[in-house]
N, C-alpha and C positions, 0 to 999 in steps of 0.2 A: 083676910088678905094673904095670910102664907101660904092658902091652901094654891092660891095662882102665882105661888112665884117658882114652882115646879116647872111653870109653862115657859121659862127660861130658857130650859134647854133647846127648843124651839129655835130661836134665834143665834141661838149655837151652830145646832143647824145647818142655820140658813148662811153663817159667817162661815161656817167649814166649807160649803159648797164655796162660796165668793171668793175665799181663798184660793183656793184649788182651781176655779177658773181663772183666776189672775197668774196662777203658776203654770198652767198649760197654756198660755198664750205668750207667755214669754219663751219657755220651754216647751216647747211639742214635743211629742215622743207617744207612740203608740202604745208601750208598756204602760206608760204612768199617764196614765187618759185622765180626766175630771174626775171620775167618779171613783177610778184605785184613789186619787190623790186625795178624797175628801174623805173617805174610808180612813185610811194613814192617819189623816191629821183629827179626825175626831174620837182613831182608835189613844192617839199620844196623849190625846186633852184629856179622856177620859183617865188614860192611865197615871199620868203627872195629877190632876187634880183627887185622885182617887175615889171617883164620881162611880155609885152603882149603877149597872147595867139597867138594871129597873127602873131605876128613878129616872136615869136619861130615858128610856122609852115611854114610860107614862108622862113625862114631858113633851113628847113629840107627839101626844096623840091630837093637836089641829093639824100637823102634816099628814101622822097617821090613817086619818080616819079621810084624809084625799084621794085615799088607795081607789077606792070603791066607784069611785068621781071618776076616774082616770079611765077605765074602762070607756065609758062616754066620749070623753076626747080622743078616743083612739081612731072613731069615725071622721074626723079631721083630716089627717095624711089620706084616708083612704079616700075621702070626697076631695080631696087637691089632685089625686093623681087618675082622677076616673077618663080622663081624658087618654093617658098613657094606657091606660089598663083595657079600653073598649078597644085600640091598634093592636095590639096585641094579648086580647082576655084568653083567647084559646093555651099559648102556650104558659102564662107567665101562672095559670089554672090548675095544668098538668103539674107542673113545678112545684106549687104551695102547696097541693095534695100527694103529691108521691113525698115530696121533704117533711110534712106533716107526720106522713105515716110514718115514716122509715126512723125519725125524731123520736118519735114516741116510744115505737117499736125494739129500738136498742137500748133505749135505758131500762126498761122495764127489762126484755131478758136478758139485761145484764146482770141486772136486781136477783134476778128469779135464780140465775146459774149461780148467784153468790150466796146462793138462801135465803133471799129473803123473804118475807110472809106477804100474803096479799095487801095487807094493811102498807107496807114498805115499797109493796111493788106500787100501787095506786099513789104512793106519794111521791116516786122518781116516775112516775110516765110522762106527766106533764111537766119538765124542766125545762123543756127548750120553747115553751111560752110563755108572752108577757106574763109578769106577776099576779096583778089582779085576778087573770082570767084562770093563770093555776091553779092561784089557791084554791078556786070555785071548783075548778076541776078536780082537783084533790080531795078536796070535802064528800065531792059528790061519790065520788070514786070509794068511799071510805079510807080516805088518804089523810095525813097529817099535814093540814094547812105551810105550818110555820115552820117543817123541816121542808118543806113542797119550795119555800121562798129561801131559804139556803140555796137547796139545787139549782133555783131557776140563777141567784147570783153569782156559783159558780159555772156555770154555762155561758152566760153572759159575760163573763170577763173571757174565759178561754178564748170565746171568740173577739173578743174586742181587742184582747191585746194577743190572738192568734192568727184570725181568720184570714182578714187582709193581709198578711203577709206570704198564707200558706197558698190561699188562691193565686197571688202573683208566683211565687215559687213556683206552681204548678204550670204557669202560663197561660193563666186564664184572663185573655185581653179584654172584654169583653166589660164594662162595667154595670153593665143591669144585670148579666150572670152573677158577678161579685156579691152585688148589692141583693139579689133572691136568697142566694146561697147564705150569706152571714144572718139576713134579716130573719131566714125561717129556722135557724140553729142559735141565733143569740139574740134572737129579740130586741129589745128596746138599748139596749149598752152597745151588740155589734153596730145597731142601725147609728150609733152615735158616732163611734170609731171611722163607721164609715163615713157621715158626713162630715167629719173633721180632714179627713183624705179625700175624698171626690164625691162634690153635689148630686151626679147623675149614679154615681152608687147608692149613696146616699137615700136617696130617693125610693128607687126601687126596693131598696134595705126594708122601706116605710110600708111600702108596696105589701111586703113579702110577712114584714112582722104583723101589720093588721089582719090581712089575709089567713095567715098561719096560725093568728089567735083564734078566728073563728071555725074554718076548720076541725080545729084541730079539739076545739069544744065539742064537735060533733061528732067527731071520731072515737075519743078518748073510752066512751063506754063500750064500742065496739071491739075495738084493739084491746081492752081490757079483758075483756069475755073472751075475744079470741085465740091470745096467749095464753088461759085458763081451760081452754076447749081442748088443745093441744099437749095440756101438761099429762 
C-alpha cells in the first residue's frame, strides 16, 4: 500500500493547476497566465513541505507518462480548423515553414556561436516545439530529452507572457498573424495566452502550433546537418 501512496503527488498536481485557474480568473494578467501560476504554487508547496524533487516526479508519473498520448490529441485543433486552413492553406503553409525554419535555425546557431557541442546544439534546435514532439526530436537528433523540455518551457512562457504584447506593440492588427506568429515560437503556453486574449488568435495560435510541430519534425534533421555543413 505505501508503495502507491507516492502517487499522491498526482493529485497535488492536479489541485495546483485548480488553484491557479481559479486565481487567473479572478485575476487576469498576461505575466502570471495558469501555468506561471501553478508553477509558483507547486514550486512554494514543494519548498514549505520540504518535498524531494524526485519523489514529487516519480509521483506524477500517471500524468507523466500522458506526455506521449498528447502528441495524438494534437490532431484535434488541427482537424477543427481544416476548414480555416483549406481558405487559406497557401499562405498560413508559407508561414509555418519559413517560422519553423528560422525557430530552429537561431537557437541552434546561437548554441553553436556560444560553443556549444553538437550533442547541445541537437538539444536547443527543437525549443520552439510542442514538448512531446521535441523531446522525440531531440533524442533523434542526438540531443538531451529533458534539457530539450527546459528550453521548450522557457520559450513558451517568453512568448505567453511576451508575444502578445510585443505583436500589438508593433501594430500588428491582424489577429490570425498574432495567432501564426506566437503559435509557431511558443507552442502550446503562447497558443493559451492567446486564447485567454482573443478566440480568433487563439485559434489560428492552434493552427500554427500543430502545424509547426510537424514541420518542423521534418526539418529538424535537415537544419541540423545543415548548420554542420556550414561550420
Amino acid at each position: 500500500m505505501q508503495q502507491y501512496i507516492i502517487y499522491l503527488y498526482t493529485f497535488l498536481t492536479i489541485f495546483g493547476f485548480w488553484l491557479a485557474l481559479q486565481i487567473s480568473k479572478r485575476w487576469k494578467s498576461m505575466i502570471f497566465n495558469t501555468f506561471i501560476l501553478t508553477v509558483l504554487i507547486l514550486v512554494v508547496i514543494l519548498v514549505i513541505g520540504k518535498i524531494p524533487y524526485d519523489d514529487y516526479m516519480a509521483g506524477n508519473a500517471p500524468i507523466n507518462n500522458l506526455l506521449g498520448l498528447s502528441i495524438v490529441a494534437l490532431a484535434l485543433p488541427l482537424y477543427e480548423q481544416l476548414r480555416q486552413i483549406a481558405k487559406q492553406w497557401k499562405i498560413i503553409l508559407s508561414i509555418v515553414v519559413i517560422a519553423s525554419f528560422f525557430s530552429m535555425l537561431s537557437g541552434a546557431v546561437l548554441a553553436l556561436i556560444l560553443g556549444a557541442s553538437p550533442e547541445m546544439v541537437a538539444t536547443v534546435l527543437p525549443k520552439s516545439i510542442t514538448t512531446p514532439i521535441a523531446m522525440e526530436v531531440s533524442h533523434n537528433l542526438g540531443g538531451i530529452p529533458a534539457v530539450t523540455a527546459v528550453g521548450v518551457v522557457v520559450a513558451g512562457l517568453q512568448g505567453s507572457v511576451f508575444g502578445y504584447l510585443v505583436l500589438k506593440k508593433l501594430r500588428v492588427k491582424h489577429q490570425e498573424a498574432i495567432g501564426l506568429s506566437v503559435g509557431a515560437v511558443s507552442h502550446a503556453l503562447g497558443t493559451v495566452s492567446c486564447m485567454e486574449t482573443n478566440p480568433t488568435a487563439g485559434s489560428y495560435s492552434s493552427i500554427s502550433l500543430v502545424l509547426c510541430g510537424i514541420i518542423s519534425s521534418i526539418l529538424a534533421p535537415f537544419v541540423f546537418k545543415l548548420i554542420y555543413f556550414f561550420v
